[in-house]
C-alpha positions in Angstrom: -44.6 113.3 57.5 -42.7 110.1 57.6 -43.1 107.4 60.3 -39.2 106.8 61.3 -37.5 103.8 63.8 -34.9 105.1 65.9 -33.3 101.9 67.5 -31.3 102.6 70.6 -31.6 105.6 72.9 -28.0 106.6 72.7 -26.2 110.3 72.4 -26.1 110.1 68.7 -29.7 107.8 68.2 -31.5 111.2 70.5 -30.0 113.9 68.4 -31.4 111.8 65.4 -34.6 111.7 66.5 -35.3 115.4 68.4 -33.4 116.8 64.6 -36.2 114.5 62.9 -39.2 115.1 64.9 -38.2 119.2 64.5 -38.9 118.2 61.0 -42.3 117.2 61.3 -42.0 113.1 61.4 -43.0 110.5 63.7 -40.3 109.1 65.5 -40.4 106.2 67.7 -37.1 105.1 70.1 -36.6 101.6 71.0 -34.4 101.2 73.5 -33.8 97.2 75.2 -32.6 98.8 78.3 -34.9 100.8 81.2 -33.4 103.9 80.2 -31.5 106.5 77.4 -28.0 107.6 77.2 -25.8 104.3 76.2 -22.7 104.5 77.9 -23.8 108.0 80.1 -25.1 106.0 83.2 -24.7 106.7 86.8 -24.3 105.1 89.8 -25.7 105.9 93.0 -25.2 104.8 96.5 -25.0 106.2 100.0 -25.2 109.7 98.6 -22.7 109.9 96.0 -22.8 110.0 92.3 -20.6 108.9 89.8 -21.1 108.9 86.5 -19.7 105.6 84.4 -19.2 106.4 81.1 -17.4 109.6 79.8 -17.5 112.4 82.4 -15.7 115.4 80.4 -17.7 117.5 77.4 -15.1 118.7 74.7 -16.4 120.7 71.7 -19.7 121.5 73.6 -20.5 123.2 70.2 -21.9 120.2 69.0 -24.7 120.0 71.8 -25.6 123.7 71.8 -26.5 123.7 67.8 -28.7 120.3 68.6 -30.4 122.5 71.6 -30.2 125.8 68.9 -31.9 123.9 66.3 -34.8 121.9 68.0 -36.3 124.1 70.5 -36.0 127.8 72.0 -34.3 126.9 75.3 -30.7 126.5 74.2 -28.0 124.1 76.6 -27.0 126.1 79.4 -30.8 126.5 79.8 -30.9 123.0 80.5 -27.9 122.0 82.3 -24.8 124.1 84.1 -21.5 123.7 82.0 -18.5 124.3 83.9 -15.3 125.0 82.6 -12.4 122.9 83.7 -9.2 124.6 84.3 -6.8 123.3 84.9 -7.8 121.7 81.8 -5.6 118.8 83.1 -2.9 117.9 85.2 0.0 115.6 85.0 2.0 113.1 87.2 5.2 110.8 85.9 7.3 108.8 87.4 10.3 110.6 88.0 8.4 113.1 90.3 8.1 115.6 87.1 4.0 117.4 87.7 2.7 119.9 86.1 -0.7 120.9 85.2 -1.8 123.0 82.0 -4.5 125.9 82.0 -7.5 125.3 79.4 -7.3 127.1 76.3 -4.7 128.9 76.8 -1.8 128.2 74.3 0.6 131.1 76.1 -0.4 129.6 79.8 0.7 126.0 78.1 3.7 127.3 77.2 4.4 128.7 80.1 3.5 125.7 82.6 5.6 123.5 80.0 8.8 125.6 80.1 8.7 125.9 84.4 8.3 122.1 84.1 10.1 121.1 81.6 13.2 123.2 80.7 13.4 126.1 78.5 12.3 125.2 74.7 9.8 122.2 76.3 6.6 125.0 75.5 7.7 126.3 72.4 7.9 122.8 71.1 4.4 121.6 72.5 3.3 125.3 71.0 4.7 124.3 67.6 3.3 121.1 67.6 -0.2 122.5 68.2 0.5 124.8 64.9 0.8 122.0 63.2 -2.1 119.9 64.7 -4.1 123.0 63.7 -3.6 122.7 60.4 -4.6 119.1 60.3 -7.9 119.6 62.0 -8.2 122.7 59.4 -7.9 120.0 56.4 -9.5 117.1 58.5 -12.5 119.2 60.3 -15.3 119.1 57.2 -14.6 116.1 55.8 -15.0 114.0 59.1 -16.9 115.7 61.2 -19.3 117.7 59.3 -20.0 116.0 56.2 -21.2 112.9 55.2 -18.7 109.7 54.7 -17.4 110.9 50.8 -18.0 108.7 48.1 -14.1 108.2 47.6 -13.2 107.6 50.9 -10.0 106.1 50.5 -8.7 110.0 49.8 -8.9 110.6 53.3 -7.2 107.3 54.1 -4.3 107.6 51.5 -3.4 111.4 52.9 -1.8 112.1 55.6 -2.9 116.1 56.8 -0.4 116.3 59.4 2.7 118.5 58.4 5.1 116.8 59.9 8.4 118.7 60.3 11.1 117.1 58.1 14.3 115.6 59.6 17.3 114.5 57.6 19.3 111.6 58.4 22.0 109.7 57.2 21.4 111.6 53.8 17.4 110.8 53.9 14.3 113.1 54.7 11.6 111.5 57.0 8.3 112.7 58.7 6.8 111.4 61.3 4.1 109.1 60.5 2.8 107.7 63.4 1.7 109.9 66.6 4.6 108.4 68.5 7.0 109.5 65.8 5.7 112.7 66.1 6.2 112.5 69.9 10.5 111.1 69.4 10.9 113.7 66.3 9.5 116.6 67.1 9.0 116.9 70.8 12.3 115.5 71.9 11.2 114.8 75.6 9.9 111.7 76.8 7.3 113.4 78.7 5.8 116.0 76.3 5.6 112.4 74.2 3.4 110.6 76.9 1.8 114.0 77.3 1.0 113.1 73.5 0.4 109.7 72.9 -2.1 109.9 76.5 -4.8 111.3 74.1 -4.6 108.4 71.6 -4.4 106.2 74.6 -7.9 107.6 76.1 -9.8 106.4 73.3 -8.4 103.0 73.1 -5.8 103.6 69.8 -2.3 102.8 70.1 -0.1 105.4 69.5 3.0 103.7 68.0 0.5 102.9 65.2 -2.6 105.6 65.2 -1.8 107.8 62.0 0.0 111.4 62.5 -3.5 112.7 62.0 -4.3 111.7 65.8 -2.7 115.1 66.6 -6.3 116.6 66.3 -6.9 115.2 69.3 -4.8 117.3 71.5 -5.8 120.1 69.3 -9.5 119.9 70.0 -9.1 120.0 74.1 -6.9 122.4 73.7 -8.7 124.9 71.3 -12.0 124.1 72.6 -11.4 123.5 75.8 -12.7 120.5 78.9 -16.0 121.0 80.3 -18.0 119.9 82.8 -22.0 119.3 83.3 -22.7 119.7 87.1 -24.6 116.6 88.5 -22.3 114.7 85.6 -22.7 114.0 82.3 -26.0 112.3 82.7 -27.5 115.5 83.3 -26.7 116.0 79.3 -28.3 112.6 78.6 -31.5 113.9 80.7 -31.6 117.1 78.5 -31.3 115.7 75.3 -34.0 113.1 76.4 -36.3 115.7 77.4 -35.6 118.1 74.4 -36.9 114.9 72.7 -39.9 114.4 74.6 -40.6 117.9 74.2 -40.6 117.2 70.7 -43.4 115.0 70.7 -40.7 111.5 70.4 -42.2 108.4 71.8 -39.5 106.2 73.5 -40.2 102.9 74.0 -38.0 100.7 76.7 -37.7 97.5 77.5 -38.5 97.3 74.0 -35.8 94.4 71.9 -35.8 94.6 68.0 -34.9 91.2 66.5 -34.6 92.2 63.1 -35.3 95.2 60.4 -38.1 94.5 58.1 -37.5 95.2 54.2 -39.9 94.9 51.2 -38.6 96.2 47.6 -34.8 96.7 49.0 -36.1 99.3 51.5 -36.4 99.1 55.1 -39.9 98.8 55.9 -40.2 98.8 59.7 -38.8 96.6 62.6 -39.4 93.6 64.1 -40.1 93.0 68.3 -39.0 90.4 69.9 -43.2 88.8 70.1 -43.1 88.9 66.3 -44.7 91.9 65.4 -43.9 94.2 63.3 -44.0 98.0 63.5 -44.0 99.6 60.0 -41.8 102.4 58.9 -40.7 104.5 56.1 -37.1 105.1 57.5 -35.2 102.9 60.3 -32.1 104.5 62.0 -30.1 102.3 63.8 -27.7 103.2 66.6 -26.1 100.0 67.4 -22.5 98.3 67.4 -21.7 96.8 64.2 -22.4 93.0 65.4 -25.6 93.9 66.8 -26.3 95.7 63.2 -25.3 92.1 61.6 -27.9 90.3 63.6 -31.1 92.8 63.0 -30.1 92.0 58.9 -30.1 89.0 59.3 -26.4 88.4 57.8 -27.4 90.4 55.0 -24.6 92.9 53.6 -25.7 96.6 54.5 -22.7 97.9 53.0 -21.1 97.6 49.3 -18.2 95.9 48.1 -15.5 98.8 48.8 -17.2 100.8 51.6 -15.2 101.1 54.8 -15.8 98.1 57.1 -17.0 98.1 60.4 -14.6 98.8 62.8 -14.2 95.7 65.8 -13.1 97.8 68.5 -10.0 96.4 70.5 -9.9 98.4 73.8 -12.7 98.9 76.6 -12.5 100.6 79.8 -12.2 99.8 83.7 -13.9 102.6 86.0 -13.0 102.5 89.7 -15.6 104.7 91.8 -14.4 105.7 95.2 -16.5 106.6 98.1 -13.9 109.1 100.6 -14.4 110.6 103.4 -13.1 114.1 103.9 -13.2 117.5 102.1 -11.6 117.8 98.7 -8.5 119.7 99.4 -8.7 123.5 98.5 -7.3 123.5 94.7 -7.5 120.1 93.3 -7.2 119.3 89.5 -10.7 117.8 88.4 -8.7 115.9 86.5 -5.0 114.5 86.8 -3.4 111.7 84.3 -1.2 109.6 86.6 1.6 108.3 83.9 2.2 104.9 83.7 6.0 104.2 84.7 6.9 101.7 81.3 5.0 103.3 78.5 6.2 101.0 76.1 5.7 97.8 78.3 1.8 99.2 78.9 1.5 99.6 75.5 3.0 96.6 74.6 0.6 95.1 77.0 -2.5 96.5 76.0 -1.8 96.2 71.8 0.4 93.5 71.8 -0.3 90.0 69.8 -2.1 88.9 72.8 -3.6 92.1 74.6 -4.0 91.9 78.5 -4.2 94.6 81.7 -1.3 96.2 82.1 0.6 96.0 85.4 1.1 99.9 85.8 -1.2 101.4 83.6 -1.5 105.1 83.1 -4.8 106.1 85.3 -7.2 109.2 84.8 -8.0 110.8 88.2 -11.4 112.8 88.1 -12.4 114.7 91.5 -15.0 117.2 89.9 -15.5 118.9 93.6 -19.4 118.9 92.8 -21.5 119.1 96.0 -24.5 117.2 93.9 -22.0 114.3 93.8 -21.3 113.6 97.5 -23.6 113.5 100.5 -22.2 116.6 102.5 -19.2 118.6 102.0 -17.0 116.3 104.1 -16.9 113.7 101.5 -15.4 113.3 98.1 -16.3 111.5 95.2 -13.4 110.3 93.0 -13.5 108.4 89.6 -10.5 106.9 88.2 -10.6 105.1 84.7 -8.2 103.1 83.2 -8.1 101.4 79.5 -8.6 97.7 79.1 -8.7 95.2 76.3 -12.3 94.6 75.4 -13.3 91.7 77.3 -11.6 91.6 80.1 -13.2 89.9 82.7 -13.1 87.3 85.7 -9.2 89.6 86.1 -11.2 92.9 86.0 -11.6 93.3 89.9 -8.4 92.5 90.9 -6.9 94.7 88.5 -8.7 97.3 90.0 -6.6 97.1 92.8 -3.8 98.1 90.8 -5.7 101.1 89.5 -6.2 102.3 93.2 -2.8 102.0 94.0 -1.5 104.0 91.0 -4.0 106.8 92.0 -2.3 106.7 95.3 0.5 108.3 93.6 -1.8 111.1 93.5 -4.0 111.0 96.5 -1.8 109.5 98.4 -4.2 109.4 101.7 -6.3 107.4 99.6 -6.7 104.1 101.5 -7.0 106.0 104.6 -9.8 107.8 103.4 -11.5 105.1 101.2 -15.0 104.1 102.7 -16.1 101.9 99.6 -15.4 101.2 95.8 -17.3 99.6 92.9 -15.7 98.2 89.6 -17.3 99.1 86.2 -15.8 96.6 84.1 -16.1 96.1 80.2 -18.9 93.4 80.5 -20.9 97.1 82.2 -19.8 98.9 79.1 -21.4 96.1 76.7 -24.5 95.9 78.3 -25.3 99.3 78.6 -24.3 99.8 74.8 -24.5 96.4 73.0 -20.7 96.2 72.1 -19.0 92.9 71.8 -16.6 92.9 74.8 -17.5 96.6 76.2 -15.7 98.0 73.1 -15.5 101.7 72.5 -15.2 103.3 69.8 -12.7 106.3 68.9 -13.2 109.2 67.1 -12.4 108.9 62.9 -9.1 109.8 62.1 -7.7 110.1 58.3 -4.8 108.6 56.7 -3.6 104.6 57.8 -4.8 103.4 55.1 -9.0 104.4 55.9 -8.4 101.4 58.8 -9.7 104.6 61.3 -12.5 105.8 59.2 -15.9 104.6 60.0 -18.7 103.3 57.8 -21.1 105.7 56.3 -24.4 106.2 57.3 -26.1 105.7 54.6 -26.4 101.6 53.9 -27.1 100.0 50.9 -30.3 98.8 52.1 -32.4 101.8 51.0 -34.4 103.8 53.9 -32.1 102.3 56.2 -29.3 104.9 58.4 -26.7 104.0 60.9 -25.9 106.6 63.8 -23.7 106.4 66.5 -19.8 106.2 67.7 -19.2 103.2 65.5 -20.5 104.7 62.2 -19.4 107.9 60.5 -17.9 110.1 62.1 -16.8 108.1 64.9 -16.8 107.6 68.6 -17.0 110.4 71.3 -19.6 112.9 72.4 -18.5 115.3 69.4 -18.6 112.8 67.1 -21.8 111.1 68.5 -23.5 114.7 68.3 -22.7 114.9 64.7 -23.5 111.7 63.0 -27.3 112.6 64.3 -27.0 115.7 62.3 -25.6 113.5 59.7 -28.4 111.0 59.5 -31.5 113.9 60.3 -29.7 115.9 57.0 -29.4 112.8 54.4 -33.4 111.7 56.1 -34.7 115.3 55.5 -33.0 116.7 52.4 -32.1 113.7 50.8 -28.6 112.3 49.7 -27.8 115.3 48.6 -27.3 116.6 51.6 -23.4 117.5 52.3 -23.5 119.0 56.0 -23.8 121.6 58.2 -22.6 124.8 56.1 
């Protein structure tokens, strides 16, 4: 039995450490924050509930094998999942809405083709063909396997087939996910239907690799769930499945540094100056925060995949309304921004800023744990920022609301109160230079969307978490602490779940 460091009480830092404790070690959590979850929080006030950080569960298989594998109860034991369908619904500027079942490729096609025109569904439906395929290449290698060795195969090839298209005597394929959105589905909606999946997690779509199509792919195979109360019921579970397993979590508790002795990590330094010993340190933190605890010494090798600085944060509006939830709202609706190119110009451009119309997720769950009495609703919208945006933060807010009036558009009426959750929120609740989050990996561009691997060259020492292999997201995050328990307990020869 080995004595192990967990540091941080994140997604991917808990499924480390219930995976490790199953296997008979010690593990201790330190967390510098009153509480576990990272960026799961929730806010409270006046009886409603919000939840801050993600609020939507995709490939829930990821949390039912950490449930399967550490204890008898499994997930829905411990908290209600709900599928969403709608899966989503969608609002643009010239008055076009539609909204698209969950997991249903033949109700897609369907919705598409009212909506749209005839031919708008079978396109989408080809295009998710092809996005299969890709995650069928991608799926192992970057999900469910450690980082490989020769990494730079899975940046040098691209697994999206795109379709080819000659011109002016000249084949070309789409290589970027907006290339795939101009060539292949012809429609400048299905396109922002496209590109608003890159957009969620902060990438840019005129330059996020073809690859990004597995994005799409994954809500729509896998479908959108919910966890009633929020998503910080999941946090609670997978805290308690690790209390259950005998893991002591310390918070309040800052590491200054990671101790080594021979090469190894050999335990962790408080902030008094003491130092707990261990045999294995995992760390879940941001990359700059990972720099500091070494000291400025290189955990990774000449070659290895850098750490990824993330560019784009998030701004979360929560309204307080009063009145019912209309009979048969979307739980979620993507307000489209009305200049695509000018918001992404905005938001990726040489100098990134807000943008002025900015496409706007609208959540209305309908939960009754969520508001104080069935005549009230609770409402988050979320929009993406440049990391660091400050002082600017609350007024752009304002602009938020008023985009989500395009939806609700008794909204002011019915608006008792709002709070901002603004990047500087994100970073304190995960550590992340400017509120940064981290996206999913993707392949091809070069490796520039891969993420570090877990292992470091600092021997006994493991990074977990959204910004190391295999990326951000509550998949992803789910994974990498199967990732880091599999290399701890079988050694590097571990190559995933089989």
């Amino acid at each position: 039995m080995a004595r192990i460091a967990v540091i941080g009480a994140g997604m991917g830092a808990m499924a480390a450490a219930a995976r490790l404790a199953v296997a008979g070690h010690r593990v201790v959590v330190y967390e510098r924050t009153e509480t576990y979850g990272g960026a799961l929080r929730r806010f409270e006030r006046d009886g409603f509930s919000f939840d801050t950080g993600p609020a939507l569960l995709p490939l829930p298989a990821v949390w039912r094998d950490l449930f399967v594998k550490t204890g008898k109860e499994p997930l829905e034991r411990c908290v209600e999942l709900v599928q969403v369908d709608p899966s989503s619904r969608h609002v643009f500027a010239d008055g076009t809405r539609f909204s698209l079942p969950n997991a249903s490729r033949a109700g897609v096609v369907a919705a598409l083709d009212e909506a749209l025109g005839s031919s708008a569904g079978q396109r989408w439906g080809d295009f998710l063909v092809r996005a299969r395929e890709a995650w069928d290449r991608t799926r192992r290698p970057l999900l469910e396997e450690p980082l490989w060795p020769d990494w730079r195969v899975l940046g040098e090839r691209e697994p999206y087939p795109a379709v080819p298209y000659k011109r002016l005597l000249r084949t070309r394929r789409a290589g970027t996910l907006a290339e795939v959105g101009a060539l292949e589905l012809k429609d400048a909606r299905l396109a922002a239907l496209l590109e608003s999946h890159a957009l969620a997690h902060g990438l840019d779509p005129r330059s996020a690799p073809a690859s990004a199509a597995v994005l799409p792919y994954m809500e729509h195979a896998f479908g959108t769930w919910y966890v009633r109360g929020g998503l910080r019921e999941l946090a609670r579970a997978v805290y308690d499945r690790c209390r259950e397993r005998r893991v002591e979590f310390r918070f309040g508790t800052q590491i200054t540094g990671i101790v080594e002795k021979d090469g190894r990590a050999a335990g962790v330094r408080l902030a008094d100056g003491t130092v707990d010993e261990a045999e294995f340190v995992v760390a879940g933190v941001a990359p700059g925060v990972l720099d500091r605890l070494v000291g400025g010494a290189a955990v990774r090798g000449e070659g290895e995949v850098p750490p990824q600085r993330g560019a784009a944060s998030r701004l979360t509006v929560l309204l307080a309304l009063r009145g019912a939830r209309p009979e048969g709202t979307a739980h979620r609706t993507v307000v489209h921004a009305e200049d695509r190119e000018a918001e992404l110009e905005s938001l990726f451009g040489a100098v990134p800023r807000v943008a002025a119309r900015p496409t706007v997720t609208v959540l209305r769950p309908g939960d009754p744990e969520s508001v104080p009495d069935a005549d009230h609703e609770a409402v988050t919208l979320t929009s993406v920022v440049p990391a660091g945006t400050g002082a600017d933060a609350q007024a752009y807010a304002e602009h938020v609301i008023a985009v989500a009036g395009r939806e609700i558009p008794d909204l002011r009426d019915r608006l008792l109160w709002h709070e901002v959750c603004t990047p500087a929120d994100v970073e304190e609740a995960t550590g992340a230079e400017g509120g940064a989050v981290p996206a999913p990996a993707l392949a091809a561009a070069g490796g520039r969307l891969l993420h570090p691997a877990n292992v470091t060259r600092t021997g006994g020492l493991f990074t977990v978490g959204g910004w190391s292999h295999p990326g951000g997201g509550l998949p992803h995050a789910g994974m990498s602490g199967a990732l880091v328990a599999g290399l701890i307990v079988e050694g590097p020869g571990f190559r995933g779940s089989q």
